[in-house]
N, C-alpha and C positions, 0 to 999 in steps of 0.2 A: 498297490503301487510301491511303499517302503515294507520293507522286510521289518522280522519283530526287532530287530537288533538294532538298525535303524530307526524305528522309533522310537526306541528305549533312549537310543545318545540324544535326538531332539526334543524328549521330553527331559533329560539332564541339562541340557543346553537351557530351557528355556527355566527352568528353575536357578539354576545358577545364573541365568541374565536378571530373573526376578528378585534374587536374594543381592547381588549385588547392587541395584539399583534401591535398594531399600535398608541393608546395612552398611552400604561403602558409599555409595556416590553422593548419596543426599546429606547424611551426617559428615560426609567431609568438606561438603561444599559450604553446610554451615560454619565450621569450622573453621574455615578458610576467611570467611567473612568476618569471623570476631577478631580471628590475628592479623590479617594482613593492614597495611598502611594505605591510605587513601592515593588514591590518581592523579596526578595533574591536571588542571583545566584543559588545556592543552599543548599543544610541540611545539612551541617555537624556539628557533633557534639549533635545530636539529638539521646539519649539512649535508649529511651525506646516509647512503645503506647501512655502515659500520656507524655510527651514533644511533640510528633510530635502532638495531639489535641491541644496544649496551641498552638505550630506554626502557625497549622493552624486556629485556632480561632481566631489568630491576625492579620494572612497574609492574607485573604482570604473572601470577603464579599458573602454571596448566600442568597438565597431564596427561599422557595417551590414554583414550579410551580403547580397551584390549577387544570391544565389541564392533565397534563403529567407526573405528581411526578419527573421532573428530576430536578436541582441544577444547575444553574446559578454562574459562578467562573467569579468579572470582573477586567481583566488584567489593571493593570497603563497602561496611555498613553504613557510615555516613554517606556516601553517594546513594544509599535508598530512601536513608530518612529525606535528604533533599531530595530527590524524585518524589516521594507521596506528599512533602510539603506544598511542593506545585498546585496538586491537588487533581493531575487528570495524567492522562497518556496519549500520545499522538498515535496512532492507529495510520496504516496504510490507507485504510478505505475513506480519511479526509481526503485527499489529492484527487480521488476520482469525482467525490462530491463537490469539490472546488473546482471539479471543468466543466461539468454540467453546470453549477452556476453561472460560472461565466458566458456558456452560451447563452445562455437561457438570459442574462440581462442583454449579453448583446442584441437581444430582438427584442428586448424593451419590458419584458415580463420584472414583478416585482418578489422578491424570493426573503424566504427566511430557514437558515438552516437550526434544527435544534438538536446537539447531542446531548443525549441525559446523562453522558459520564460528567459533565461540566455545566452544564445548566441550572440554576436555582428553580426556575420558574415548571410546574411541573407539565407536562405535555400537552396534556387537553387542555388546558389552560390560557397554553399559548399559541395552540390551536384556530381556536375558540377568538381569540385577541385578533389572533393575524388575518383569520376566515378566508385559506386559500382556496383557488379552482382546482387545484391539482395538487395529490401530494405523492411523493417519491421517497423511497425508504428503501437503503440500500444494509446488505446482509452478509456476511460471512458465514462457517456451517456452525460454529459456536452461539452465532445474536441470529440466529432463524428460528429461533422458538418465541424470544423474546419479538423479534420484525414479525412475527404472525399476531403475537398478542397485542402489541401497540396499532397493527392495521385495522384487527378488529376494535378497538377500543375509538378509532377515531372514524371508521365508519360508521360509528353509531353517534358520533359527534359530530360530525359532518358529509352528508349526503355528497359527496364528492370522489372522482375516482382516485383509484391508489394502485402507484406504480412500485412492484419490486424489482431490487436490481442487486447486483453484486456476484461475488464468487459462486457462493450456494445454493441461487436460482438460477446461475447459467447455468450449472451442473444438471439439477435436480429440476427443472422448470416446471414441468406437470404437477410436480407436490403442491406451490407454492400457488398455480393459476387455477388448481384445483377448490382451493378456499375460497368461501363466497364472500368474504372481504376485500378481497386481491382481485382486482380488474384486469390487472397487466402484469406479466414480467417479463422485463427487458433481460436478452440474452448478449452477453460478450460486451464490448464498447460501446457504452449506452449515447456519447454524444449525437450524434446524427438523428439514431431510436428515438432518444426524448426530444430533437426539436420536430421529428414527425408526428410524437405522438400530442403533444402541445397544439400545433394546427392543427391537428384533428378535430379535437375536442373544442376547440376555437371556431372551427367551421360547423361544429354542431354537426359532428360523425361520432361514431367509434361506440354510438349506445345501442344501436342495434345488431350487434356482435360482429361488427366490421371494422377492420381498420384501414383507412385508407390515404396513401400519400397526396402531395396535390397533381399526380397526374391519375390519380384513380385505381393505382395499384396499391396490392398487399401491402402492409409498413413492413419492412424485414426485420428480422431477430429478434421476433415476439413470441410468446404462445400465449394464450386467453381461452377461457371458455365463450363459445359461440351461442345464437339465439335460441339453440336448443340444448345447452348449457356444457355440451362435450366441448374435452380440451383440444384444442389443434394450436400447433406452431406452422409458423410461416417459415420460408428457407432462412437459411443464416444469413447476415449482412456480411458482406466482404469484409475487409480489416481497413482502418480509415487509413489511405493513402498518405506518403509525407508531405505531398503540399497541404491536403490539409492538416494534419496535424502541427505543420511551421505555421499558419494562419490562425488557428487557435487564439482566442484571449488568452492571457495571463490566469492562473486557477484565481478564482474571488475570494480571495486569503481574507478578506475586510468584514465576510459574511461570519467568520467565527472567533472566538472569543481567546484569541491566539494567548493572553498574557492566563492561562488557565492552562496551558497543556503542560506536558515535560519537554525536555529537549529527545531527539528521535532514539542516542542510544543513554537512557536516564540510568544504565547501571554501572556504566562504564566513564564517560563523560559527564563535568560539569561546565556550562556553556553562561553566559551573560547573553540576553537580547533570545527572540523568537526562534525556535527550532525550525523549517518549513521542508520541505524534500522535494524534489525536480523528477521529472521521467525526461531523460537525455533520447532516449527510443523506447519501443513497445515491442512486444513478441520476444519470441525467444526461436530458432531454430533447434533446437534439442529436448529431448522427452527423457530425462533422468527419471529413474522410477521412485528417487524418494523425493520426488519434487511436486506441490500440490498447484504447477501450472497451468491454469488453464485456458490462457489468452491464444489467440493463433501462432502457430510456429511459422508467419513471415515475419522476419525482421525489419521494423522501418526504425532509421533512424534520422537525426533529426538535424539539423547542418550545424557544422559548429556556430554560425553566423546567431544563430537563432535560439541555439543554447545558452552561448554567453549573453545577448541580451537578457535571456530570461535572469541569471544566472547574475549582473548587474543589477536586473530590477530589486529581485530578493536583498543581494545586500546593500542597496544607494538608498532603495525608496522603503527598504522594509526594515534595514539593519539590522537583520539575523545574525543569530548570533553562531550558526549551525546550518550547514545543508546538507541534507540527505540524496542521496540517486537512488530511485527507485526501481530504477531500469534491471529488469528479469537476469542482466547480464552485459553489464560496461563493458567487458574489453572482448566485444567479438569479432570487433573489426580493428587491428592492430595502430596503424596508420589513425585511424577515427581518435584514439585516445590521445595519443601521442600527441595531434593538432589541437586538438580541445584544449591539455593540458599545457598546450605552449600558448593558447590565446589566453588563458587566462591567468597565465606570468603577466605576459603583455600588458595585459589589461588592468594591472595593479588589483587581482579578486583575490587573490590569495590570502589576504589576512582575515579568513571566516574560515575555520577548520570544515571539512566536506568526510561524509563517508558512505560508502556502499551497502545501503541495507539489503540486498540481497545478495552481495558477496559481485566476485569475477570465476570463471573461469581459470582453474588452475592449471589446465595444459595451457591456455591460450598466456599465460602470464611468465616476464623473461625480468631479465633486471632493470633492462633499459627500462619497460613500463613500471616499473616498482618506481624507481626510481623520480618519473617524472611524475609518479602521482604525488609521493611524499614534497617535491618541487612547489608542486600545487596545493599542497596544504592539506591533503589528504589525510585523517588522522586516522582512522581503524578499514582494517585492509581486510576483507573477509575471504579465502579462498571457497568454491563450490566446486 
């Protein structure tokens, strides 16, 4: 396929991508952290595009990377030691486990979430304490070694079944259903999944390798091993529609141990009050190839109506101190921002700085929306 001469320059290429990432990027990134001067907590008081560039021309040292065009931001030291003072990190994968609980109380079930980055008390333990019917363990492809070990440690603790869920078992499903600890893995948007697979096992199904809704069909977006122990999955579940996802409870922010985590970006930012993150929409329409997305590419999003409530809750009843969007991609819908960002002038939400943990779209981004995010209190702008 490549000629020798061709693979002579990509194995140069990849040596000089390796020497640089190991003599240049890392040791100056240290470097960068011993000299530079600390952040500000946050913006205020910053009017217009021309103030918030003089900000960050002052606050903020980068560099082209000559590999990958991306921007290098490096945090003061003392903004680390205060992040590991906290004593944990808020992870994406809280928000998905804060909607499952929500539903799951709203039909009266009784929940306890435990993460062992923040937990004193050790797992079996409180396992053991709490003595659930069902237990649910959600993974990424970094904690899927560890979500295997802790399954099986507490199926040997508790004769009860166990659901995996997350990024690295929708991917990889067969791995994970393949374990004789692991009863279930839920694929894609587990809301709906866990409240079928809850009455399931409520109506005293699901143990003779069937899963079944209350009208007698297949549960969707599962796989399991069956009565003769091979794996099969069921078709995929559609993607949850915006009514329901506006109908949604609030995630059960009260299930975890909020005054233990970091704020969302802990290297760059120092925040007063609970860090918590919002999904404004779900999906993403676009397949970028260095992107590890893998929710459905329809886009729902979610009305402004129903955003800014959420969006009020967080800072009236929760007084965060910090919000996050978690949304795969805020500005896909131009008009969508623009609204949002003007109800929540309106709405006097502004004084709690907000930022996009997955970034926006940088064709879809002009000045007018620069502008009214910085409006809204927006403090770190990520282009993707």
């Amino acid at each position: 396929m490549y000629s020798t001469w061709q693979r002579l320059l990509l194995t140069l290429y990849a040596l000089i991508l390796r020497g640089w990432f190991r003599i240049g990027k890392v040791p100056l990134s240290k470097l960068a952290n011993l000299t530079r001067p600390g952040l500000p907590p946050t913006l205020h008081g910053l009017g217009d595009l021309r103030d918030f560039a003089q900000w960050w021309e002052k606050h903020t040292e980068w560099r082209a990377d000559p590999f990958n065009g991306a921007f290098d931001i490096f945090p003061s030291l003392p903004h680390a030691e205060w992040q590991w003072a906290r004593g944990g990190a808020f992870r994406d994968d809280c928000d998905g486990l804060a909607y499952l609980a929500a539903v799951a109380e709203q039909r009266g079930d009784q929940l306890l979430i435990h993460d062992g980055d923040v937990e004193d008390e050790p797992l079996a333990s409180a396992a053991r304490a709490f003595a659930p019917d069902v237990i649910g363990i959600t993974a990424n492809t970094t904690q899927i070694v560890a979500a295997w070990r802790d399954a099986g440690m507490l199926k040997g603790v508790l004769d009860v079944p166990i659901v995996l869920g997350g990024p690295h078992p929708t991917v990889l499903p067969e791995e994970s259903a393949a374990k004789p600890f692991v009863d279930v893995v839920v694929r894609g948007e587990g809301e709906a999944t866990w409240l079928e697979l809850l009455r399931c096992w409520e109506n005293g199904h699901g143990n003779g390798g069937r899963f079944l809704d209350a009208e007698g069909e297949p549960i969707l977006g599962i796989t399991y091993r069956d009565a003769d122990g091979e794996v099969v999955s069921t078709p995929d579940r559609l993607p949850i529609p915006v009514a329901e996802l506006e109908a949604m409870p609030f995630p059960a922010w009260h299930l975890f141990k909020l005054e233990r985590y970091t704020n969302l970006q802990p290297t760059v930012d120092q925040v007063d009050g609970p860090s918590l993150p919002i999904l404004t929409s779900r999906g993403c329409p676009y397949r970028c190839s260095y992107c590890s997305q893998i929710g459905p590419r329809r886009w729902r999003a979610r009305s402004a109506e129903s955003v800014v409530a959420e969006w009020r809750w967080l800072v009236r009843e929760w007084g965060v101190g910090e919000i996050g969007v978690l949304d795969d991609s805020f500005n896909i819908d131009r008009q969508r921002v623009l609204s949002l960002c003007a109800r929540l002038v309106e709405e006097g939400l502004t004084g709690v700085p907000w930022i996009m943990i997955n970034g926006i779209r940088a064709n879809l981004a002009d000045e007018a929306v620069s502008y009214t995010h910085l409006r809204a209190h927006e403090t770190v702008l990520d282009l993707v």
